[in-house]
N, C-alpha and C positions, 0 to 999 in steps of 0.2 A: 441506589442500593449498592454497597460495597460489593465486590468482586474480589477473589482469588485469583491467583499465577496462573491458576491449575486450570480454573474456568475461563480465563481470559486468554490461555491459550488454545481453549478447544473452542471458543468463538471466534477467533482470529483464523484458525488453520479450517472451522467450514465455509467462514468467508474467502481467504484463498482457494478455496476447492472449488468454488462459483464457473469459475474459469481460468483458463492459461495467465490470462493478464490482468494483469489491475491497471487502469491510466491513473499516471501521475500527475496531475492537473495543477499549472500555475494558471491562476484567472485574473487577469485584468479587471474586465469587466463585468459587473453582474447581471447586468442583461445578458447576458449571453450563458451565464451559469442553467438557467432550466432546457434551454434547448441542444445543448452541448449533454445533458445529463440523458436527456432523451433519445438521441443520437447513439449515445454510445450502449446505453442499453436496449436499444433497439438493435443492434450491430452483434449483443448477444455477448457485453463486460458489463457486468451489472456490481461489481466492487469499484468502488472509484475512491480515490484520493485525492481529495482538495488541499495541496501544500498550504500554509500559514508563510506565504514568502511575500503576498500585497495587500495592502488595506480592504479589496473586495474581497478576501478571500473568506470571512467569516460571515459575510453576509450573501455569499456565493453556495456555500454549507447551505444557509436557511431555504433559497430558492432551489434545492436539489434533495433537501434531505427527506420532502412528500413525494416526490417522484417514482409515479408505479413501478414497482420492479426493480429499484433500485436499494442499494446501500451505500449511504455516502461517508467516508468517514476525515479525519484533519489530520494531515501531512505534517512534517516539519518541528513535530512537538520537542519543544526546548525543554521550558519550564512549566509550577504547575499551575500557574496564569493559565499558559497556553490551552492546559487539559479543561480547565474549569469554563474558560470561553467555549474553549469547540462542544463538549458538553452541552452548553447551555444553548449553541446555536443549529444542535441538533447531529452533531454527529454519532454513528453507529457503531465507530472503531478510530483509534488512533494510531497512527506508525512515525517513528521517531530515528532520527539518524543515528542515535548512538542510546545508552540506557544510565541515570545517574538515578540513586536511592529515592531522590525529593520526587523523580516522574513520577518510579512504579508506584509510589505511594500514591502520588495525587490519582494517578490514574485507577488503581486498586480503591482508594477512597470514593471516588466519583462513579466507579462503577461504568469504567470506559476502557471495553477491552484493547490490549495495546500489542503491536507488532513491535518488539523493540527493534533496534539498529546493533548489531554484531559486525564486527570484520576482523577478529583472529577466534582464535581458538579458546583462549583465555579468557576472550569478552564473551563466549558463546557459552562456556562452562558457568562463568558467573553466573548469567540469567538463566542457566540448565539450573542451577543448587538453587535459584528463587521458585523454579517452578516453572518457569516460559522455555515451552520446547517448540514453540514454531516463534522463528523470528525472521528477520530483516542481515541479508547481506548487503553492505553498503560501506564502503562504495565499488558493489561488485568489479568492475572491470579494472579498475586500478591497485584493487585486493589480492590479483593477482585470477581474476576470473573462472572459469568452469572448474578450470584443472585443480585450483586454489580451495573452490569450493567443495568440490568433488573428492580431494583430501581428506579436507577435514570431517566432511560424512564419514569417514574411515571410524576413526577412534570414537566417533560422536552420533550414531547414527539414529540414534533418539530423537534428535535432534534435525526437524524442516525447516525449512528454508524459502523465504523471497527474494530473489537479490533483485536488485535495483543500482542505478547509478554506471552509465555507459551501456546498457541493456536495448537493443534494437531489435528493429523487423531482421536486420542479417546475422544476429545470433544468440538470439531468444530459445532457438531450438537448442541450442549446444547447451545450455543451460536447463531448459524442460527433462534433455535427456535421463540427469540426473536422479537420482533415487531416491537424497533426500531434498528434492526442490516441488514445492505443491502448484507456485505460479509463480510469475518474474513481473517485475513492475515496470511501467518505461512510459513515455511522454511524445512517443514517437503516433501513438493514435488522435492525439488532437495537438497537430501545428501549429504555429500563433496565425499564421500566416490565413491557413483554413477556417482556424474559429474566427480571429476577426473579419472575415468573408461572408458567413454566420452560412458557408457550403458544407449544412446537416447532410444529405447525401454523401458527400466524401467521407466526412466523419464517421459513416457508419460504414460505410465500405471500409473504409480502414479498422474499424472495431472489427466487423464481421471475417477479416484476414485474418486479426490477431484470434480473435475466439479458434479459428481451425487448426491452430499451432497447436502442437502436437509432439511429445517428446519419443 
């Protein structure tokens, strides 16, 4: 069923209100997608972001998108291939690095709410005049970070925020503090190193930190 700017932004902004974090998940392997999904919602981030950055990654979506408790949605959205697959492989939401006309459409058509991708002011107002008032700062820390972000809430304050991209356990707070940021995304909750270990206890310790962040 088609969706609206209007609706796809206030399903995107009660899924960032879940929690502090969202993990931004590149998955190798798909074995490891349902118990990584489990983990981390158990840990108490029940948004999760499966990037489109490896060949498991849509069939990674399918083993996580049943998972109790969970909302899984597809990262990295290009083009609107990209929207129509993760759709199809069961995602709940999509977030995109940047926003071009062919997305919001496929994504509005497909009825797959979407976090777009902002990083100035200009790009932030454009997809304000569509309708999308909770978006994606990316590439937060290179954008010029909190202080950056924390600005442009000035003129813009309609307008929340997830930024992602350089976003860690050492300064997720500096970024939560802000008024208009609902949760920050980052990659730092499931390590490749931990997941291919398949050490679910770590992982959820590490979820269970990030959930207590706190602005």
């Amino acid at each position: 069923m088609p969706i609206t700017a209007h609706d796809a932004s206030r399903q995107t902004r009660d899924l960032c209100a879940l929690a502090p974090v969202i993990p931004v998940l590149v998955i190798h392997d798909v074995a490891r997608a349902r118990p990584l999904a489990k983990a981390l919602i158990a840990g108490g981030l029940p948004a999760l972001e499966v990037t489109l950055r490896t060949p498991a990654a849509l069939d990674a979506i399918r083993e996580m998108a049943d998972v109790p408790g969970g909302h899984v949605g597809a990262g990295t959205l290009i083009t609107p291939e990209d929207v129509r697959a993760a759709k199809a492989a069961g995602a709940r939401f999509g977030v995109s690095p940047g926003a071009t006309d062919a997305l919001l459409d496929a994504c509005e058509a497909e009825g797959l709410p979407l976090l777009p991708g902002a990083a100035t002011a200009t790009e932030a107002m454009a997809l304000l005049a569509r309708g999308y008032t909770m978006q994606k700062f990316f590439p937060a820390e290179a954008s010029g970070g909190a202080p950056a972000l924390g600005a442009i809430g000035g003129p813009l304050p309609q307008i929340t925020f997830c930024p992602t991209g350089g976003v860690g356990a050492a300064n997720a707070a500096s970024y939560l503090r802000l008024p208009n940021v609902t949760c920050v995304g980052g990659s730092w909750v499931a390590p490749r190193d931990i997941v291919e270990a398949g050490d679910w206890d770590a992982i959820t310790a590490l979820a269970r930190a990030a959930a207590a962040l706190r602005g």
